[in-house]
N, C-alpha and C positions, 0 to 999 in steps of 0.2 A: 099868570102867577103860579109858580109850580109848587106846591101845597103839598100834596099826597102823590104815592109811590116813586118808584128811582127804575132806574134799569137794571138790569145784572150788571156787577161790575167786570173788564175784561180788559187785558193788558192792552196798556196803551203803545199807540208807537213812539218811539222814543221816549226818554226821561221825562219826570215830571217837571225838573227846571224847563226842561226843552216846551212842553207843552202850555207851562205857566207863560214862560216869554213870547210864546205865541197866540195866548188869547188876548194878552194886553196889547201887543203889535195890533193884532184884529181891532179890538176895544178902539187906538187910538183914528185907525183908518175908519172906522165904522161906527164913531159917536154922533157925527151930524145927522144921521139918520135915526141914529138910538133918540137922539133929544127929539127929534121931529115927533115920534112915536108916542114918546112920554108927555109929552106937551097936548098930542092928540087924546093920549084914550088911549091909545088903539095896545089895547095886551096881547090881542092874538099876532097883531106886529110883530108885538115884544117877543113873543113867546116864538116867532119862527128866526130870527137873530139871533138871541141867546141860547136858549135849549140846545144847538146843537156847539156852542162857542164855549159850551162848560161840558156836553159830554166829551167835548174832545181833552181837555185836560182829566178827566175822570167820569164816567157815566154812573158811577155813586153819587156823587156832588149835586144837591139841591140847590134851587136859586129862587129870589124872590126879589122884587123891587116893592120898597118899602119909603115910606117916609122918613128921611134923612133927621140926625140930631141936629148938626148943625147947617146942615143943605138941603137943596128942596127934597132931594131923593136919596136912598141908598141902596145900591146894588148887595145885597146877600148873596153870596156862597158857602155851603155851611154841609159838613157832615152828616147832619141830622139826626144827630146823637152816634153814632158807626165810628166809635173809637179810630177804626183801622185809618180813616182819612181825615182825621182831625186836623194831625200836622198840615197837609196836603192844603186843607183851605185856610190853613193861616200861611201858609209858605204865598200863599195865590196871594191872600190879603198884606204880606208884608213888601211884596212885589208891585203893588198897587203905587198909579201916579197919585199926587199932593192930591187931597178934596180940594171943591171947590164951591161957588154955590150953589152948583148945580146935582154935585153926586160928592158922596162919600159911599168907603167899601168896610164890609163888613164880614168876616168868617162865620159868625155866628149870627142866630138872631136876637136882636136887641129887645129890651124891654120896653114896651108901648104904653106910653104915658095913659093915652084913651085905651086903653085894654078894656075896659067895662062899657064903653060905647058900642065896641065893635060887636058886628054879627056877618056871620057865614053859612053859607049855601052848602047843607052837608046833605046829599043824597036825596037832596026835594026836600029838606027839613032847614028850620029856621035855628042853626046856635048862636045864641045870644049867652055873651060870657056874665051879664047882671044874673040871669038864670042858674048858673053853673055852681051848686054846693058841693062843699070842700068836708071830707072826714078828714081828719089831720092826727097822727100818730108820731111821736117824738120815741124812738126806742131808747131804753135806759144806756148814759153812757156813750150817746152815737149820735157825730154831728149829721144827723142827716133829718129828715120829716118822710114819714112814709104818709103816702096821699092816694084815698079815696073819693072819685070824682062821680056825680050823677046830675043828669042835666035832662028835663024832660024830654025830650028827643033820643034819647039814649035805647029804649026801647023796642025803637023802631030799626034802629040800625045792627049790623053786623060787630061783632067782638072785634076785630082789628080795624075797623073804622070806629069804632066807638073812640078805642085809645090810641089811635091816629088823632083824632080829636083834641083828645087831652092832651098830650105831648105838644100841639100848636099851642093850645090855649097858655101852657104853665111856661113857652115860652116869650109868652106874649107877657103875661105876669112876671113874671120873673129875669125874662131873658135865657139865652139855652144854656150860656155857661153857668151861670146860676142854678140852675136845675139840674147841671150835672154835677156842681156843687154837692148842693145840699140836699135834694129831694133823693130818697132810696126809694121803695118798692112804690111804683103806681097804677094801679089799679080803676078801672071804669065803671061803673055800677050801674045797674037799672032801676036800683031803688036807694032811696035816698039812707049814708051811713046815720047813726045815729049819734045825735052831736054836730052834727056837718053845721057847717059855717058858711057864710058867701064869701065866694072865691076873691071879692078883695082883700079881706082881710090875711091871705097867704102873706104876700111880702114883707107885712110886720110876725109873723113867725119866723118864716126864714131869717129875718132879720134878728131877733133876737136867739136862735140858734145858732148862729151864723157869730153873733157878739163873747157868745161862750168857747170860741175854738179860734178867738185871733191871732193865736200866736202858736207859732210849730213846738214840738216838744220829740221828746223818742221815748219812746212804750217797750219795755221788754216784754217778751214772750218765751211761752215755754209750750214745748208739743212733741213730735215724734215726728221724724222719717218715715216713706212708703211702710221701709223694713221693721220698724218699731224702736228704733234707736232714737237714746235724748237729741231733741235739739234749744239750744237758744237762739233766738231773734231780739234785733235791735231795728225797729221799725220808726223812720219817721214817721210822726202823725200830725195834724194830716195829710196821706200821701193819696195824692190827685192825678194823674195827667193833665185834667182840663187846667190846671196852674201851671206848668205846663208844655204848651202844647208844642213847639218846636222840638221836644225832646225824644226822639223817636229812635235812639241807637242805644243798644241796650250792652255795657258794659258791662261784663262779669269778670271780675278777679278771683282765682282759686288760688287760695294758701294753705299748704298741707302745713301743721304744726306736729314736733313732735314730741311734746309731754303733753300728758293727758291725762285727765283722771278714767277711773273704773268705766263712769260712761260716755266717753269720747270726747270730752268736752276740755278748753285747752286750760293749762294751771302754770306757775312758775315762769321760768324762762320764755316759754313760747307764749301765755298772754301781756306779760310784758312785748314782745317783738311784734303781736297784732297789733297791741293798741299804738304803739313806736310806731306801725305802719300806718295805722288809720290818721295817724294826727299829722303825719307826711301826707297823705292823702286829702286831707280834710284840708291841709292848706293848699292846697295846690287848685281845688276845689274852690276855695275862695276866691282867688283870682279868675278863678273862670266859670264864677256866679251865674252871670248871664248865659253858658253854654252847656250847664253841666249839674247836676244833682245828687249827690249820696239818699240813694231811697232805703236800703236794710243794706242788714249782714247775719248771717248766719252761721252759726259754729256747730257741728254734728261730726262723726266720727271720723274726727283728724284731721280736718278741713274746715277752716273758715271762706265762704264764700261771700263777697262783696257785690252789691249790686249799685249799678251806677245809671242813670240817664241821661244821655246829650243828645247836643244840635251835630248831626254827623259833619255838620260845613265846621265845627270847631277843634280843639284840641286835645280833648279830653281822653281818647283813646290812645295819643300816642304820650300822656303822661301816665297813662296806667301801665304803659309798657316799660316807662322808662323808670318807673319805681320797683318794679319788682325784681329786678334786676339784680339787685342787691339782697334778694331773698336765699337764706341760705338754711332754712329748715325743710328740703324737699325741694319738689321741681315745681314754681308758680306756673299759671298758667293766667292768659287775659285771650277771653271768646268776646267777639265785637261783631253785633248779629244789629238787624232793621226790627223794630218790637215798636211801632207804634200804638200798638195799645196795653203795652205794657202787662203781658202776659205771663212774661216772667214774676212777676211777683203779685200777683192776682189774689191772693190768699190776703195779703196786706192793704190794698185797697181799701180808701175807706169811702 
């Protein structure tokens, strides 16, 4: 079971559809022997099959065979939090044949109902998650939980194996998408925070965090340019990749406008013709819900820039082209780049 570290990641041969359809081609020649394994025990098996069956679609990609929700087993392949291949192992998991009762597939790891049972062999030391207290910090205004973890064994191990640790454990509580959710800053401790709590009781925080943010909204902002010039932002909130994760082609619309006030910001005739635009855009958007997402927009000197995220197998960039077309304040422009982790708007993240 592969737990801890990855390899360096390094271009693959051929495309990632290419190399998806060929682990599962593998997968389906090479299940009778995967099931012999698992039926036996036998991990180090496991471990010389698989391991090299997912570095070849990415040698980032983690994997782990788990206890199935509704089958006996579940094969995991999962990011491991590494934004950049998020997509990558949902693309792996949505390419995946029907479960059965033998294996279901999973991009992420799942949240483990016995998570307080379980204990792991870390470094000749016993972690046992009943052991594992929780500091827990809710920052004003922000759906997220910052968590401070301390587990006596903690002391004896190294800083990145400490919170190698905890990154298992809170996916194990929580599940990983969940934690990429909601959980912000996490932190490992050697000595216990003050206030700490035992780590079952996380999932009813989260949960009740989690109950104050269930519905999207849009947040304006105000701030400055590199240069110091006004800008306004319209941010969805909250705006996630791990919701999601298919969305990895990063849409930019640029709309020069030309009325403007004193600090570049649009007025009159040309906010009229953005919002004209956005709500031409917004519908078109609608229709291609499942493909596509309006994340911000921004207005700073003489330009409104639109950010957009899609599934690049969809449509959503050749409607962005097909709208501006008709733009007649200045020369639009639509940049269609790969941004799986959503770097372009990293500021708005929440």
């Amino acid at each position: 079971m592969r737990l801890f570290g990855r390899k360096d990641p390094d271009e693959e041969a051929g495309g990632p559809d290419e190399a998806i359809a060929g682990f599962w081609t593998w997968w389906q020649e090479t299940r009778p022997s995967l099931d012999s394994l698992v039926a036996a025990g036998e991990a180090e098996g496991l471990e010389e099959w698989l391991a090299p069956a997912v570095a070849a679609i990415h040698p980032g990609l983690v994997w782990e065979v788990a206890p199935g929700r509704a089958a006996a087993h579940a094969l995991v392949v999962t990011a491991a939090g590494d934004a950049e291949l998020r997509s990558l192992a949902h693309r792996w998991a949505k390419a995946a044949p029907p479960a059965d009762l033998l294996w279901e597939f999973h991009p992420s790891r799942q949240a483990n109902p016995q998570a307080m049972e379980l204990t792991l062999d870390v470094g000749g030391f016993e972690f046992a998650l009943d052991k594992l207290m929780l500091g827990l910090r809710v920052p004003r205004d922000q759906a997220r939980v910052d968590v401070s973890a301390y587990h006596p064994i903690f002391g004896e191990l190294d800083e990145d194996t400490r919170l190698e640790t905890v990154l298992l454990a809170l996916d194990w509580l929580l599940g990983e998408d969940d934690v990429a959710r909601w959980v912000g800053e996490i932190t490992a401790a050697t000595f216990q925070p003050i206030d700490a709590v035992a780590a079952v009781h996380l999932p009813a925080v989260v949960a009740d965090v989690a109950s104050g943010h269930s519905e999207e909204e849009w947040l304006l902002m105000e701030g400055q340019t590199g240069g110091g010039a006004p800008l306004v932002a319209t941010v969805r909130h909250p705006l996630r990749p791990v919701d999601h994760p298919l969305f990895d082609q990063h849409i930019m619309i640029t709309l020069p406008y030309a009325h403007r006030d004193e600090n570049g910001l649009p007025i009159g005739d040309s906010l009229a013709a953005l919002r004209d635009f956005e709500e031409r855009l917004a519908a078109r958007l609608l229709k291609l819900r499942d493909d596509a997402v309006l994340a911000a927009h921004l207005s700073a000197e003489g330009h409104r820039i639109i950010h957009v995220y899609a599934d690049p197998t969809g449509e959503a960039a050749i409607h962005a082209k097909e709208l501006i077309v008709g733009w007649e304040e200045g020369e639009p422009r639509v940049d269609v780049s790969a941004d799986p982790a959503w770097t372009a708007v990293v500021p708005f993240l929440t």
